[in-house]
N, C-alpha and C positions, 0 to 999 in steps of 0.2 A: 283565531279571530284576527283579522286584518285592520290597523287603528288607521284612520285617514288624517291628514290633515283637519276638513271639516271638525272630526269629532275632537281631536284637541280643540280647538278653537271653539266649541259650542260647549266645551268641559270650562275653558277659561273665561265663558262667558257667563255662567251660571255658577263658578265658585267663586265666593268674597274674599277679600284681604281683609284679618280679622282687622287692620289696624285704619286701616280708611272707609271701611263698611262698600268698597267698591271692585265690583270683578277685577280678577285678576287681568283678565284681555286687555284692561285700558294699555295695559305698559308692559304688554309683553313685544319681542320681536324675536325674528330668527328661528323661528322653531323647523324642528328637523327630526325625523322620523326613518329609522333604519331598516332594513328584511327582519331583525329580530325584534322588534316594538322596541327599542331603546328610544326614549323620546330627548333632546336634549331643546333649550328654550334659554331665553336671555328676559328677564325680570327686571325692569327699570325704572322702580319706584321714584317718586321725587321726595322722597324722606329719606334719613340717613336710615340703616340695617346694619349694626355691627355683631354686638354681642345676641341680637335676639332673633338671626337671621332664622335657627331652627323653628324656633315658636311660629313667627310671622307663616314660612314655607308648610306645617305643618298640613294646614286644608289642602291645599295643591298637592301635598303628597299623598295624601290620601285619596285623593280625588283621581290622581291617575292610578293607583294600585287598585280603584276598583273597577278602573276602565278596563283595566287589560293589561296598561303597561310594564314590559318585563323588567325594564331599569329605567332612570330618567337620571336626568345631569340639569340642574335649574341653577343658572348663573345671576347672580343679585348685581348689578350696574346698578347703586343710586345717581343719581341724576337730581339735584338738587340747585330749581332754578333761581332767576330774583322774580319777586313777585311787585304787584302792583303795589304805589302809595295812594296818597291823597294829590290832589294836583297842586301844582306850585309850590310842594317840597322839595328841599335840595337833597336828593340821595347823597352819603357819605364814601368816598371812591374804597371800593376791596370789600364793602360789607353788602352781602346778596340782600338777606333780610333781619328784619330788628321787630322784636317781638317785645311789645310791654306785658308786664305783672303788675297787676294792679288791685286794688281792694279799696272801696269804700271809705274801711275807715282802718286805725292802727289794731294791731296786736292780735290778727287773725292769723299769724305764719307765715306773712307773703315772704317777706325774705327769704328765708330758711326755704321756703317753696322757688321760688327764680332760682337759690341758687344750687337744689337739689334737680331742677328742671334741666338747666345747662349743664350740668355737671353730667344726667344721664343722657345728653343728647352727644355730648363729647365720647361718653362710653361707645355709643351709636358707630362713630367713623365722623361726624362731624368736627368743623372746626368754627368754635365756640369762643364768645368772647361775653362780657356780663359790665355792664355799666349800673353801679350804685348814682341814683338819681334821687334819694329820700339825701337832699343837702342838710336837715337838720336832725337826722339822727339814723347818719350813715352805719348800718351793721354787716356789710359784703366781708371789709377787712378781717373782722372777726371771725367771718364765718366759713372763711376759706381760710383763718391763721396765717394773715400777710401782717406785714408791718415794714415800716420803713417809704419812702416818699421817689415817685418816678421818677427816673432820670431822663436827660433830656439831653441830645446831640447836637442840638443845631440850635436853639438859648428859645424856639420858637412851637416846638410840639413835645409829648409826650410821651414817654415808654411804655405800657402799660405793664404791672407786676402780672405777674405767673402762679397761681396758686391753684396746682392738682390739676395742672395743665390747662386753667382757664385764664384768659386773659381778663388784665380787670383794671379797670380805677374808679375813684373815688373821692368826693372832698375828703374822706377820711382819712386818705394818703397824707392830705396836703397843711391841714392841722391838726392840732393837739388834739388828743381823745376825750379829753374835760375840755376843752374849749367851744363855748356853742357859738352856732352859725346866726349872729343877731343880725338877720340878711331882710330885706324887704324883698315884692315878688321879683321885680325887674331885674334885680341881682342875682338871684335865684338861677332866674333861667338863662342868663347872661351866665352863669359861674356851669350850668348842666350842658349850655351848648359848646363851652370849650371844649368840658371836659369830652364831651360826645366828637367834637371835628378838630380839636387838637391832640388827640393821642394816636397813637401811630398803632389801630389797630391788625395792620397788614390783610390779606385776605381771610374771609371768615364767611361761612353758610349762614352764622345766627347770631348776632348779638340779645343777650336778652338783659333787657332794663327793666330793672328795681324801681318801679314808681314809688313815689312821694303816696302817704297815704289819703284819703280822700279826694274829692271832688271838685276843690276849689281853686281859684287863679291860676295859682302852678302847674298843679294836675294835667288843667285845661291848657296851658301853653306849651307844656312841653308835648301833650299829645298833638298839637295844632301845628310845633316846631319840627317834631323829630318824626323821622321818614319811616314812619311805623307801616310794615305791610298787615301786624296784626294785634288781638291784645288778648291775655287770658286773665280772667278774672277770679282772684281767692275772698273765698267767705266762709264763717262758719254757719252749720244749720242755724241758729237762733234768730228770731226774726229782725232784733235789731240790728244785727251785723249784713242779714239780708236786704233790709233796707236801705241800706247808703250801697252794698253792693247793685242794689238797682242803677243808683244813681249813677254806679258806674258805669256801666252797661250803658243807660241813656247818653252818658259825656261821650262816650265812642263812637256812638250812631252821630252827633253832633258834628262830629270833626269826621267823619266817613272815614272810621277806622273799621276791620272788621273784627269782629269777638270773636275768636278761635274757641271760646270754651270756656267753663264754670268750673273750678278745681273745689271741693267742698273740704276744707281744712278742720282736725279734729272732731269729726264725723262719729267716732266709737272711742271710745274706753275700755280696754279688758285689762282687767286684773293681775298681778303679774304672781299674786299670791294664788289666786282661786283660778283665774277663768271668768268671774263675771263679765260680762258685757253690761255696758251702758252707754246711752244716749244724752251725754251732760250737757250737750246744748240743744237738744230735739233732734228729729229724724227727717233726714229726706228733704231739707229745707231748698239746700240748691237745685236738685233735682226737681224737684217744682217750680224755681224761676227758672231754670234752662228751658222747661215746657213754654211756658209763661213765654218767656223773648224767644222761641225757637232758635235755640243756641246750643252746640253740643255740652254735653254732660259728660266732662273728661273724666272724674273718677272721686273717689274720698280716699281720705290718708287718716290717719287715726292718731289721737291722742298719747302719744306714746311718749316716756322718758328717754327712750333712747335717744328719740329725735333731737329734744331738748339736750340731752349731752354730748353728742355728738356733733352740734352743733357749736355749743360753749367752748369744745376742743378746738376748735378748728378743723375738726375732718367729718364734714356732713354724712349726712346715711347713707346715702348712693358710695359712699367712698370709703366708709368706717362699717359697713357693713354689707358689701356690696352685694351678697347673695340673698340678703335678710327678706323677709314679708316688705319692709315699709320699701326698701329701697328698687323692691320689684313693682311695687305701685305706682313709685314716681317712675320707673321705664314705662310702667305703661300709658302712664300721662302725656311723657314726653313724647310718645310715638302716635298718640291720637292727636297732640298738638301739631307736632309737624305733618303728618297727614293731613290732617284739618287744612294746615297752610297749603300743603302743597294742591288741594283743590281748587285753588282761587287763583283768578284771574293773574297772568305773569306779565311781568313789563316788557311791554313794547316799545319801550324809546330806545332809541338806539338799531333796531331792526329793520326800520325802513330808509332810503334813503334823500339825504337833506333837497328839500324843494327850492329850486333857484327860479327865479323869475329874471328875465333879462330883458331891459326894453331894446327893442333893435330898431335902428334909424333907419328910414326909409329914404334909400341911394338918391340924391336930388340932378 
């Protein structure tokens, strides 16, 4: 059987990337077809693919071994652009794009969630940086196991610390660990946009920011301030934690951020003695506001002690357990999130070029 060109191309027109829910053809090139069906093709997702490149590939291979093809060679080229913001934001120069974590209200895992998120998109081949923006009760430090305060070269920016190879700062850095932040709003966001445009984050695909919990002044200014291309929001099923999660959802649409995703945190309970399963804060709750806002439904993570100690160490799950159940959920969060992103609209400033108008005097 003789494979043409066409018939690749109508094979990569009709199989999906599991991780964007869209044919593989968007983003292929180069395809190349031998006298012995060796297919070989170039894959140019705009999401990182590092460690999960086989999983991601598996439909495509499959897909050609029931065409016919004798061998194939699929080359992964991420391609990881900058995407749009809001208008009359000032982007930050080296950071493509800046992804908020946000939740309604406190003590749903957003944390522990942002930083298990960047941690797996860094595994990816991405480069990854995490800004702590909860100014009054910063937990990034702890949770990547940093301590100690940025240094600074020039008496005017910031270093940012390194922990498990993400870059990161924090007020946390900057004072005591018992000392609280008795800041009004205006200082707040004053003290969140240095830390955001004075640190020397260098080039990076994603920063992703630790919001502040809830809905209110801060929330709202720093989404309004900072050059968000997008936002993911963490909730547990139970209705009350769904509820202010709405309201997050709504603040986003207000400021024309867009919602990459619903992350439903502590989802299940299983037993570490039996096996039980249980549903400790009801079932399926995010999964019905993602319907509700048609918003993607990135995934659930489950109640698990590991999380919680692994987290208390300083070496989250993605990195204390890297092969584990939980820490394959947040890969797959991570890789529907950046997908997510990478479908939206990219920035065109900069791509076209600048329009001069010149009055020209007319020779007398």
């Amino acid at each position: 059987m003789t494979i043409s060109a066409d018939d690749i191309k109508g094979l990569l027109a009709r199989t999906i990337d599991p991780y964007s829910n869209r044919p593989y053809g968007e983003h292929v090139k180069d395809i190349a077809i031998d006298a012995r069906s060796h297919v070989s093709l170039t894959f140019m997702p705009g999401y990182p693919i590092g460690l999960s490149k086989t999983r991601m590939l598996e439909p495509l291979s499959v897909a050609l071994e029931a065409l016919g093809v004798a061998s194939q060679e699929v080359r992964v080229e991420p391609k990881i652009q900058t995407h749009a913001i809001r208008a009359g934001v000032q982007r930050v120069p080296g950071i493509k794009n800046i992804i908020a974590v946000a939740s309604g209200k406190g003590g749903v895992g957003k944390s522990t969630t942002a930083v298990n998120l960047a941690l797996a998109l860094l595994d990816e081949g991405a480069a990854v940086g995490l800004l702590d923006a909860d100014i009054y009760g910063p937990s990034v430090p702890l949770l990547l196991g940093l301590d100690g305060r940025p240094e600074t070269k020039d008496g005017k920016t910031m270093q940012p610390l390194v922990g498990h190879g993400i870059k990161c700062n924090s007020i946390g850095f900057l004072v005591e660990a018992d000392t609280p932040a008795i800041w009004r709003g205006p200082m707040v966001t004053q003290a969140l946009e240095q830390l955001l445009r004075q640190t020397n984050w260098g080039e990076l695909d994603y920063l992703i920011v630790d919001m502040p919990p809830g809905t209110g002044d801060i929330a709202l200014t720093l989404a309004q301030k900072v050059p968000v291309s997008g936002a993911v929001i963490v909730s547990t099923p139970q209705d009350i934690a769904l509820l202010d999660a709405r309201k997050g959802v709504r603040m986003f649409e207000k400021v024309s951020v867009p919602v990459l995703g619903i992350v439903e945190n502590m989802a299940v309970h299983v037993c570490t003695n039996c096996g039980h399963i249980e549903h400790l804060f009801g079932q399926g709750g995010a999964q019905r506001m993602a319907d509700e806002f048609q918003v993607p439904f990135l995934g659930q993570l489950p109640l698990a002690l590991s999380i919680r100690v692994d987290a208390d160490a300083g070496r989250p799950t993605v990195v204390a357990a890297s092969d584990g159940v939980e820490a394959t959920l947040y890969r797959q969060i991570s890789h529907r999130l950046a997908a997510r992103l990478a479908s939206l609209p990219k920035d065109m400033a900069g791509k076209f070029p600048s329009v001069v108008v010149e009055q020209r005097r007319t020779p007398q």
